[in-house]
PyMOL commands that place a pseudoatom at each C-alpha (Angstrom):
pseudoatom trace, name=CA, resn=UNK, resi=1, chain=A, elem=C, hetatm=0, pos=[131.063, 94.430, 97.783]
pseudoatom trace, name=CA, resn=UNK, resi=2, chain=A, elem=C, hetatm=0, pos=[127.781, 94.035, 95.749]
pseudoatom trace, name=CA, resn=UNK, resi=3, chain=A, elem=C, hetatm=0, pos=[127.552, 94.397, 92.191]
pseudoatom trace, name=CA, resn=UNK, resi=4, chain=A, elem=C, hetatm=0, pos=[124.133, 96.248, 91.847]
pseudoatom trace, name=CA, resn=UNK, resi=5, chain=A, elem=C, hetatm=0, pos=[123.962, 97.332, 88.060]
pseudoatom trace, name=CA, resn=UNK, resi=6, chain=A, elem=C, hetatm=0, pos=[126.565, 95.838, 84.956]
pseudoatom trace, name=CA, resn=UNK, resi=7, chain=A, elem=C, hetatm=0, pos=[125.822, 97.327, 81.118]
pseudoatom trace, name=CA, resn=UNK, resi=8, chain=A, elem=C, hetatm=0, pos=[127.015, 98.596, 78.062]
pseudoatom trace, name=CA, resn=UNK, resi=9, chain=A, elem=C, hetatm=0, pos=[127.254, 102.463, 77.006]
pseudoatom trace, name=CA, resn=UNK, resi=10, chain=A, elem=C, hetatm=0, pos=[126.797, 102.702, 73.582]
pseudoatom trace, name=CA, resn=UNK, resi=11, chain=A, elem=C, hetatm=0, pos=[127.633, 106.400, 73.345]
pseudoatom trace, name=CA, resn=UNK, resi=12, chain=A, elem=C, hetatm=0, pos=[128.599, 109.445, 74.651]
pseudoatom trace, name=CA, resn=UNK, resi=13, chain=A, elem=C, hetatm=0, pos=[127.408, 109.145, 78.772]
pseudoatom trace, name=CA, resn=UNK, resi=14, chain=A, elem=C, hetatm=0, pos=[128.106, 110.533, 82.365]
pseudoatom trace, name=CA, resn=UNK, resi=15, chain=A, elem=C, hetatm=0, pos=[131.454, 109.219, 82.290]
pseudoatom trace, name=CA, resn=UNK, resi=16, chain=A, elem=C, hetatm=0, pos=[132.866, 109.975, 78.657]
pseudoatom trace, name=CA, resn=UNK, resi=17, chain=A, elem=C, hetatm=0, pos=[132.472, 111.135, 75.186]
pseudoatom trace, name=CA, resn=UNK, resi=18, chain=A, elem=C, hetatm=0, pos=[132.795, 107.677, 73.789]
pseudoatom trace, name=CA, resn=UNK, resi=19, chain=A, elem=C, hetatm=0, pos=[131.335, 103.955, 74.267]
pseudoatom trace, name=CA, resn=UNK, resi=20, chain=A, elem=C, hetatm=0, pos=[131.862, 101.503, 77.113]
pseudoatom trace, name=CA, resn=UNK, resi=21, chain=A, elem=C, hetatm=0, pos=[131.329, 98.958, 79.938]
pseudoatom trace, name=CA, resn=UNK, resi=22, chain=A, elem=C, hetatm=0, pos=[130.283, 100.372, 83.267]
pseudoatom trace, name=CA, resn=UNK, resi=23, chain=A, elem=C, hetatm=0, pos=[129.799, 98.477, 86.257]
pseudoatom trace, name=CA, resn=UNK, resi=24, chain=A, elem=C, hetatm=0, pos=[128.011, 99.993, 89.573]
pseudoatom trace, name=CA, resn=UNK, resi=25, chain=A, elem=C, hetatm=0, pos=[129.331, 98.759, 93.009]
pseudoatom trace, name=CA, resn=UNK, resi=26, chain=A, elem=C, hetatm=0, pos=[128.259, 99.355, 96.809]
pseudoatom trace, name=CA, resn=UNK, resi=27, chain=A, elem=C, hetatm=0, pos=[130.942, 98.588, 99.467]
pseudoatom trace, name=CA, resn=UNK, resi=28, chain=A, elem=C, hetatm=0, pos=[129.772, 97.365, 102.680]
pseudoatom trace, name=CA, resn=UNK, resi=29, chain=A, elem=C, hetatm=0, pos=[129.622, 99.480, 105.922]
pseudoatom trace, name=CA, resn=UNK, resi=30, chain=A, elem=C, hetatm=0, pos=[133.526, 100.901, 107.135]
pseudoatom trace, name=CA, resn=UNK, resi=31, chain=A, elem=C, hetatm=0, pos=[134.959, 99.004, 103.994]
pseudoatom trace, name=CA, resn=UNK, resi=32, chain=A, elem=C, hetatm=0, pos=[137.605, 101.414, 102.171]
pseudoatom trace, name=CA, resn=UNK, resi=33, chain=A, elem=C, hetatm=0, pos=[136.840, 101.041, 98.153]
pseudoatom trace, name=CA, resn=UNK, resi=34, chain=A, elem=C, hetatm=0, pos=[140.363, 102.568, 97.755]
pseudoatom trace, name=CA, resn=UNK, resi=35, chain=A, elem=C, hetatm=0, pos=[142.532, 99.453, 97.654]
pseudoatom trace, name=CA, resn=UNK, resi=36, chain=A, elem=C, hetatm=0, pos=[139.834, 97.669, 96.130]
pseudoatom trace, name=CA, resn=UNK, resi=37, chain=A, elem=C, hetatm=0, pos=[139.382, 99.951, 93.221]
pseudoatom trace, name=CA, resn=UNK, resi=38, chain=A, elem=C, hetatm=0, pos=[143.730, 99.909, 92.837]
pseudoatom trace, name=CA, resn=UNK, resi=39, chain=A, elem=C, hetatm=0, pos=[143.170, 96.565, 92.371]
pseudoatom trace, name=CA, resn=UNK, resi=40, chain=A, elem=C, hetatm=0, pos=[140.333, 96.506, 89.881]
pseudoatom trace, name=CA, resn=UNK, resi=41, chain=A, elem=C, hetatm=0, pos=[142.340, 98.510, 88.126]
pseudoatom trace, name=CA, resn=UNK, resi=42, chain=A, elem=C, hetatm=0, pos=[145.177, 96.435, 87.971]
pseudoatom trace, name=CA, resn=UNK, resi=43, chain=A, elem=C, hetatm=0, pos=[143.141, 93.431, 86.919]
pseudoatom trace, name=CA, resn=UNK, resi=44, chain=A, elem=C, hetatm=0, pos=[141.481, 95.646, 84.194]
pseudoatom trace, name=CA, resn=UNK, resi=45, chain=A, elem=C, hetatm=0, pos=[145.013, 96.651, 82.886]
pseudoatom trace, name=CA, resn=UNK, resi=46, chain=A, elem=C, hetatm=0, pos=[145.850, 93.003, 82.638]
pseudoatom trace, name=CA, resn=UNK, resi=47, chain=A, elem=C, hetatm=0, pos=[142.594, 92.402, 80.924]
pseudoatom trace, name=CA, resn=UNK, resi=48, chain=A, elem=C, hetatm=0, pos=[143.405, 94.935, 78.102]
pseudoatom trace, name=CA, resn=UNK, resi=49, chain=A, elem=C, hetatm=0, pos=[146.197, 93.999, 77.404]
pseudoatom trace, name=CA, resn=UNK, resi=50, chain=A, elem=C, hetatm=0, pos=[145.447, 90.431, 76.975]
pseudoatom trace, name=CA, resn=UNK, resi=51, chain=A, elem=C, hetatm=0, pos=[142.832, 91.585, 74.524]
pseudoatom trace, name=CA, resn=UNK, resi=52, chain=A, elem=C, hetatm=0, pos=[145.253, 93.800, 73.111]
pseudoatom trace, name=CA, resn=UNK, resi=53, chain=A, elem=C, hetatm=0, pos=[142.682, 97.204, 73.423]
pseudoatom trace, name=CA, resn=UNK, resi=54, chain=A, elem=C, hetatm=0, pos=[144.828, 99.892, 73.655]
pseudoatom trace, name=CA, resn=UNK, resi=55, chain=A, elem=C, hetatm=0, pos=[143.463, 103.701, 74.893]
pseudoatom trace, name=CA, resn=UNK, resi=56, chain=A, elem=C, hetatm=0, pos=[140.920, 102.805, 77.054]
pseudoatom trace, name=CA, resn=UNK, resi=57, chain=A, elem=C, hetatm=0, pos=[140.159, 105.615, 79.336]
pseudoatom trace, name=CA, resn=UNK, resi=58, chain=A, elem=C, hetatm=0, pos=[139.074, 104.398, 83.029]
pseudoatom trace, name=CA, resn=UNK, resi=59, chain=A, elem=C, hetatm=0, pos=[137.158, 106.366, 85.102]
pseudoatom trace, name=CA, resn=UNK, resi=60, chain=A, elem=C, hetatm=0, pos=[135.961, 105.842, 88.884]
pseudoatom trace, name=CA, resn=UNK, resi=61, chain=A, elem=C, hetatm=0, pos=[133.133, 107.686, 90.393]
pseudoatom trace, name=CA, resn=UNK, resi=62, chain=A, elem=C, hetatm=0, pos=[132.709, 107.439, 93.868]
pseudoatom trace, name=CA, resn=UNK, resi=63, chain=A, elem=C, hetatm=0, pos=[129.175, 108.603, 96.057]
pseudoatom trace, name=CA, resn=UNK, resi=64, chain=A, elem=C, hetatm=0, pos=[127.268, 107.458, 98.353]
pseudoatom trace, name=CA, resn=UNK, resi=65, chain=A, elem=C, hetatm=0, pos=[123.645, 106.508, 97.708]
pseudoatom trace, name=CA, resn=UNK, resi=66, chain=A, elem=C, hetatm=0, pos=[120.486, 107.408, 99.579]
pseudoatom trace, name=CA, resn=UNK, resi=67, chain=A, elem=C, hetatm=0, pos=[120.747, 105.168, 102.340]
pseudoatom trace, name=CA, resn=UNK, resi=68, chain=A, elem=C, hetatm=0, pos=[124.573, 106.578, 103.003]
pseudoatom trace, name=CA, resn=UNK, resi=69, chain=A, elem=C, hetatm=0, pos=[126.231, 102.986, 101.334]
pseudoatom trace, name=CA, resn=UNK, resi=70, chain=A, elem=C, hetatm=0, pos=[129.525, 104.215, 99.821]
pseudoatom trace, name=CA, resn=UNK, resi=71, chain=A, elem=C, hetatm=0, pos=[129.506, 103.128, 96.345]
pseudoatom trace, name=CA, resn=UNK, resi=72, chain=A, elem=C, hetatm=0, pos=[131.627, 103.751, 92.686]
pseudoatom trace, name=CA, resn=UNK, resi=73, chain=A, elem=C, hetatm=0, pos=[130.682, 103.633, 89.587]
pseudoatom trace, name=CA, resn=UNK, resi=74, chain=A, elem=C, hetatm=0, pos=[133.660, 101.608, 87.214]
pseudoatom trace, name=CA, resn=UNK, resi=75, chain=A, elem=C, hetatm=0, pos=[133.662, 102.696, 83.453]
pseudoatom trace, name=CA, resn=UNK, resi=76, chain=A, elem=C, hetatm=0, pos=[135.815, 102.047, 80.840]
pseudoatom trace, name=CA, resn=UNK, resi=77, chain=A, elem=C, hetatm=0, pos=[136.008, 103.063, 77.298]
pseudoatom trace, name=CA, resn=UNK, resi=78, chain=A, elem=C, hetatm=0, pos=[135.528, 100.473, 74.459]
pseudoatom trace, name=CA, resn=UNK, resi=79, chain=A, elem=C, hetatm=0, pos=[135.536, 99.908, 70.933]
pseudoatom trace, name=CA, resn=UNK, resi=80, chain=A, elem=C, hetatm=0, pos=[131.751, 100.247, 70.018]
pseudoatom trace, name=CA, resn=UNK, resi=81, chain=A, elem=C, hetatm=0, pos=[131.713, 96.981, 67.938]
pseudoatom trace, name=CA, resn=UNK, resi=82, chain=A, elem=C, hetatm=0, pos=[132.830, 94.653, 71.111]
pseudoatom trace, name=CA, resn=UNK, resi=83, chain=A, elem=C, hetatm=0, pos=[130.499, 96.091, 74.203]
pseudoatom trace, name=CA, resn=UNK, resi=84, chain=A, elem=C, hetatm=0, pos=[129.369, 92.637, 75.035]
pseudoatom trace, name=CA, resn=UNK, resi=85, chain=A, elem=C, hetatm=0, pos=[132.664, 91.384, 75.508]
pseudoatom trace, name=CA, resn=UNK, resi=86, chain=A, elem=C, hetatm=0, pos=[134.065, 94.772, 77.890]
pseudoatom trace, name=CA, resn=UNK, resi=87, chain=A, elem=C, hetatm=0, pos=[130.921, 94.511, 80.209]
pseudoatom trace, name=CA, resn=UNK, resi=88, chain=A, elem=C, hetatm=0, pos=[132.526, 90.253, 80.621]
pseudoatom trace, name=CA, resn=UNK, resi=89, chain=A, elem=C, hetatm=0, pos=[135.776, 91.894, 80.934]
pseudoatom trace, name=CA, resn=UNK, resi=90, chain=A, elem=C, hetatm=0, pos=[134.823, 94.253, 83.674]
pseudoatom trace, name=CA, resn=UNK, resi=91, chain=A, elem=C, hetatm=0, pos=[133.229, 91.192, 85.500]
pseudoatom trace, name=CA, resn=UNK, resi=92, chain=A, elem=C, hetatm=0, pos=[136.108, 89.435, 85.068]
pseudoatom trace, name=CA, resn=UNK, resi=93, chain=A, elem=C, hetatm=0, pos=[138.190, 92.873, 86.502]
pseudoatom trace, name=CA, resn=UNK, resi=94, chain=A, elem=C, hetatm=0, pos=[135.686, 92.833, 89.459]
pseudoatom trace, name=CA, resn=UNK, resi=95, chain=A, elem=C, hetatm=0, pos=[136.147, 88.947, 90.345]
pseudoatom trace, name=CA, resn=UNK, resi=96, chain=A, elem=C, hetatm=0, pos=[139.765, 88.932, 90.310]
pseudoatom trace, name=CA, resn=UNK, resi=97, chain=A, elem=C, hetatm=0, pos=[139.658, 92.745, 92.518]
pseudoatom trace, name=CA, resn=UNK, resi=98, chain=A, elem=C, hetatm=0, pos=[137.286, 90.544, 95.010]
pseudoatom trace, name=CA, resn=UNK, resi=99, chain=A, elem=C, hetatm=0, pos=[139.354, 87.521, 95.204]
pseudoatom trace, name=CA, resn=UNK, resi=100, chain=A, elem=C, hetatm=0, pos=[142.612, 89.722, 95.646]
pseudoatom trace, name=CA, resn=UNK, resi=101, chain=A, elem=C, hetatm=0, pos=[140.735, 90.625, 99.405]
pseudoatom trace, name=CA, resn=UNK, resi=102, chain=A, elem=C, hetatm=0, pos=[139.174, 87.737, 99.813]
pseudoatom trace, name=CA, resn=UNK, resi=103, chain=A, elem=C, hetatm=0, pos=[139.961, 85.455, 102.673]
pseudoatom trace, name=CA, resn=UNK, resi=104, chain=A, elem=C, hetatm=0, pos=[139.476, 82.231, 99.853]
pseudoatom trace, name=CA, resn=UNK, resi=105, chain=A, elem=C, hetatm=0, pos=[141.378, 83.810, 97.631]
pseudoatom trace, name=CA, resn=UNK, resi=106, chain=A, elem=C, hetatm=0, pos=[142.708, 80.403, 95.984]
pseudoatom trace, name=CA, resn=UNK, resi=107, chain=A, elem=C, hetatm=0, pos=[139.057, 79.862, 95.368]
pseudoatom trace, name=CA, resn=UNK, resi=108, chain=A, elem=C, hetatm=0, pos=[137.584, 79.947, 91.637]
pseudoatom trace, name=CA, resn=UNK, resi=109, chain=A, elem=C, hetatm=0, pos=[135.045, 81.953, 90.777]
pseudoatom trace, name=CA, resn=UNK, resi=110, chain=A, elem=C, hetatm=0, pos=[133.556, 80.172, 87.983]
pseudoatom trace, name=CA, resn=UNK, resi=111, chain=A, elem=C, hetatm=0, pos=[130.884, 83.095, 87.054]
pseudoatom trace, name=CA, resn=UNK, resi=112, chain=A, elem=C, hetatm=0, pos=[132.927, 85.149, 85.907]
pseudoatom trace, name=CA, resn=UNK, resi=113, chain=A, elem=C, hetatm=0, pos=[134.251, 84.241, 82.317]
pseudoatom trace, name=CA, resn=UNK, resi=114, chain=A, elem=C, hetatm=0, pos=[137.897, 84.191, 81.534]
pseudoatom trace, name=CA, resn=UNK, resi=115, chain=A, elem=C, hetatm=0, pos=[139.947, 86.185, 79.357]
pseudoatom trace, name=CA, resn=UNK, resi=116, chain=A, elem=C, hetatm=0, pos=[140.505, 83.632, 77.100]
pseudoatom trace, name=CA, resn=UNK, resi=117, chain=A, elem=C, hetatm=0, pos=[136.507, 83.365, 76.522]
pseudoatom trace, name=CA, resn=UNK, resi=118, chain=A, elem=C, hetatm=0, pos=[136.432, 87.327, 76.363]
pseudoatom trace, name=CA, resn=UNK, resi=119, chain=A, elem=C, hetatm=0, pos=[138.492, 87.557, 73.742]
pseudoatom trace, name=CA, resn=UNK, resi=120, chain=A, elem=C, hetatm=0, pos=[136.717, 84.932, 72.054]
pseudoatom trace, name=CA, resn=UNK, resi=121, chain=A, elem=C, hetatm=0, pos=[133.013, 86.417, 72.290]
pseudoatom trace, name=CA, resn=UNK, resi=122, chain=A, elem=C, hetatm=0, pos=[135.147, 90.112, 71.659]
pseudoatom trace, name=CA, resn=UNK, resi=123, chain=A, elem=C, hetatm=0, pos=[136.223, 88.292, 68.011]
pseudoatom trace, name=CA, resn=UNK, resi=124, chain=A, elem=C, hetatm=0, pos=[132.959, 87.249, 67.497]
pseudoatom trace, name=CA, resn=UNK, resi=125, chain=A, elem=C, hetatm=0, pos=[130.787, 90.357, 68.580]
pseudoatom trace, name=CA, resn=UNK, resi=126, chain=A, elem=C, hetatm=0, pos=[133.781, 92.086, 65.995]
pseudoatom trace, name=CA, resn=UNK, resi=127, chain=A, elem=C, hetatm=0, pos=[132.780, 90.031, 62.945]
pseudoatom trace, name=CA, resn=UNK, resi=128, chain=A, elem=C, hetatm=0, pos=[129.452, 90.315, 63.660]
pseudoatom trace, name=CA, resn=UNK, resi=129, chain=A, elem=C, hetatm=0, pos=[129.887, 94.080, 63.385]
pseudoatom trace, name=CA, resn=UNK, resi=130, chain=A, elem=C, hetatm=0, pos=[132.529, 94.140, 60.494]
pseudoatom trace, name=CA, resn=UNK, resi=131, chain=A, elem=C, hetatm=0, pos=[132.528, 97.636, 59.101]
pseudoatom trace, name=CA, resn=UNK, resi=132, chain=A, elem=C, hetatm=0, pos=[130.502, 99.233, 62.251]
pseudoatom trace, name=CA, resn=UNK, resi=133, chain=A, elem=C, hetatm=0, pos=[134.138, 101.044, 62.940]
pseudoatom trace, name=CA, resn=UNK, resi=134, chain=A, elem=C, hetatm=0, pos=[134.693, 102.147, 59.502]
pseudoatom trace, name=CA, resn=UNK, resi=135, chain=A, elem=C, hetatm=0, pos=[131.654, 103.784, 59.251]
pseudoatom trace, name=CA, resn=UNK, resi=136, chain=A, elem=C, hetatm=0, pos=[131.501, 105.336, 62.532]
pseudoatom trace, name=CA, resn=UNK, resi=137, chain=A, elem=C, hetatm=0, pos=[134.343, 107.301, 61.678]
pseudoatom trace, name=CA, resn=UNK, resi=138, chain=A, elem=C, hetatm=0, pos=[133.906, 108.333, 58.489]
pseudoatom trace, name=CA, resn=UNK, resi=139, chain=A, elem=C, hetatm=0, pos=[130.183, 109.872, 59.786]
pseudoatom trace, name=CA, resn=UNK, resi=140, chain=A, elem=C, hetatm=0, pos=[132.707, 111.942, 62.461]
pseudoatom trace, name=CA, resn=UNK, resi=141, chain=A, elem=C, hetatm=0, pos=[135.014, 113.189, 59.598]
pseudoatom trace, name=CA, resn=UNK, resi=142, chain=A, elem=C, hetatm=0, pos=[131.948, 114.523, 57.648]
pseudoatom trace, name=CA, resn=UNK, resi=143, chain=A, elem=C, hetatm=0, pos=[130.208, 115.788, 60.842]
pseudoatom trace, name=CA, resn=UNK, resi=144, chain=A, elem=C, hetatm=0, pos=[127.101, 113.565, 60.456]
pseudoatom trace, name=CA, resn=UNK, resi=145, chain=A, elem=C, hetatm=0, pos=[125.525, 111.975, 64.296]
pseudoatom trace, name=CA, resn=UNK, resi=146, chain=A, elem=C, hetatm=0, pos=[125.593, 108.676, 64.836]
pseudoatom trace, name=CA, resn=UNK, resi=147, chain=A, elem=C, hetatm=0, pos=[123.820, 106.565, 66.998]
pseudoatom trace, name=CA, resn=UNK, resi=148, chain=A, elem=C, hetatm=0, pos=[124.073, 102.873, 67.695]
pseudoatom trace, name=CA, resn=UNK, resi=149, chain=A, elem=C, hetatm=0, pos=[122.027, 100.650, 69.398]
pseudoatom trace, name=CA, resn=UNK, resi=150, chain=A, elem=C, hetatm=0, pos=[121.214, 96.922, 69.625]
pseudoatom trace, name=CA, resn=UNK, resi=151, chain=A, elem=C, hetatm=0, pos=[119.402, 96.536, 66.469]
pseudoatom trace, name=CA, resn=UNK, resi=152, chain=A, elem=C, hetatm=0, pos=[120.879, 99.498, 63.782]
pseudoatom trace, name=CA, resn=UNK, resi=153, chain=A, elem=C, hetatm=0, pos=[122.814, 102.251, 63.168]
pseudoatom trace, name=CA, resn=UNK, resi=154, chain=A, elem=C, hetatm=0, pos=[121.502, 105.870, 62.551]
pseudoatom trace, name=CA, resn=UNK, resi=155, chain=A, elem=C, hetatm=0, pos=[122.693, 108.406, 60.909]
pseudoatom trace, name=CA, resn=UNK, resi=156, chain=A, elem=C, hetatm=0, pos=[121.217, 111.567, 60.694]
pseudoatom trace, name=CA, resn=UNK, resi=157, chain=A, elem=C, hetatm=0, pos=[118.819, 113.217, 63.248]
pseudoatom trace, name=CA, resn=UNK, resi=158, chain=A, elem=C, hetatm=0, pos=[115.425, 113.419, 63.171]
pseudoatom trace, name=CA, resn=UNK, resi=159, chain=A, elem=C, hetatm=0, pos=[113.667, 113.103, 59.459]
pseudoatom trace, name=CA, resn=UNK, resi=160, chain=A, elem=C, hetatm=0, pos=[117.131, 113.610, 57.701]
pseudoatom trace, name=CA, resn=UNK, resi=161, chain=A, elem=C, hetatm=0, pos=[117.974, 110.114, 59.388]
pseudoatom trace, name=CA, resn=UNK, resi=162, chain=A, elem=C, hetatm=0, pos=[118.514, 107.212, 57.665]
pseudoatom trace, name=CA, resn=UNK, resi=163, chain=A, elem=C, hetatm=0, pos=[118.586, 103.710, 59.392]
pseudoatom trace, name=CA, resn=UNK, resi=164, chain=A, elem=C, hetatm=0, pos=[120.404, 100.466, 58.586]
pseudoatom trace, name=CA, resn=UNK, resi=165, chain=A, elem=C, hetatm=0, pos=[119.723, 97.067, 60.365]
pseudoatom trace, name=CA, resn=UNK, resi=166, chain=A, elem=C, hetatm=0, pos=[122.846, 95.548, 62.218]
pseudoatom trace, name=CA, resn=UNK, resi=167, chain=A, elem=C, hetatm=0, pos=[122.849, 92.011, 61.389]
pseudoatom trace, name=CA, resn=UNK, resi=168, chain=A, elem=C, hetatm=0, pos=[121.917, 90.559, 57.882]
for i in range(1, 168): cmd.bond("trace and resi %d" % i, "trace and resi %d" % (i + 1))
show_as sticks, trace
zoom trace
């Protein structure tokens, strides 16, 4: 199993309506992804819940690319104020699905950081974004788009938008 792309989704995407970490795989010739993907889910379950996210939505795309690899796409929904911290958590998911069928299974993976890290940076990315929620859903209730990125938060389309910087 390769890893081949790891980001954020800040918004509605292929996958969902709403924000989150997506992770793109390709599997190895004659491998079956099918236990493999039980497994990250298993590990992603026990990732949420240490981080104590409820109603994430998981979804699993499977294709196969141009060269005929099979391959899956791995998405899961997150709040919008700790993306950084559910693309580690997905890592994390994906390390502890590989070591489950690895043959050095008691092995470490130190690249991968560990929950107790994730929900560190999570806290962090969360305070650094205090309010980001609150407004978010007020702009739904009165119909107005919102967009997030990096740097600010729109609301608004077009010249009706108005812009405000993310960190002070």
């Amino acid at each position: 199993m390769r890893v081949v792309d790891s980001r954020r989704l800040t918004g509605p995407n292929i996958h969902d309506r709403g924000p989150g970490a997506v992770a793109e795989l390709r599997f190895a010739a004659g491998f079956d992804p099918a236990p493999w993907i039980e497994a990250w889910k298993l590990a992603l379950a026990r990732g949420l819940r240490h981080l104590e996210w409820t109603g994430a939505r998981l979804h699993v795309r499977r294709f196969r690319d141009l060269q005929g690899r099979q391959g899956a796409e791995l998405m899961f929904t997150a709040p919008v104020d700790r993306l950084y911290a559910a693309t580690d958590l997905n890592e994390w998911a994906i390390a502890e699905a590989t070591r489950h069928f690895s043959p050095h299974a008691h092995e470490a993976d130190t690249s991968a950081p560990s929950l107790e890290s994730i929900a560190t940076a999570a806290a962090e990315e969360q305070e650094e974004r205090a309010g980001l929620l609150a407004l978010l859903e007020r702009a739904e209730a009165l119909g107005v788009p919102a967009l997030v990125d990096d740097d600010q938060l729109s609301l608004g389309y077009y010249d009706q938008s108005v812009h405000w910087p993310l960190r002070g």
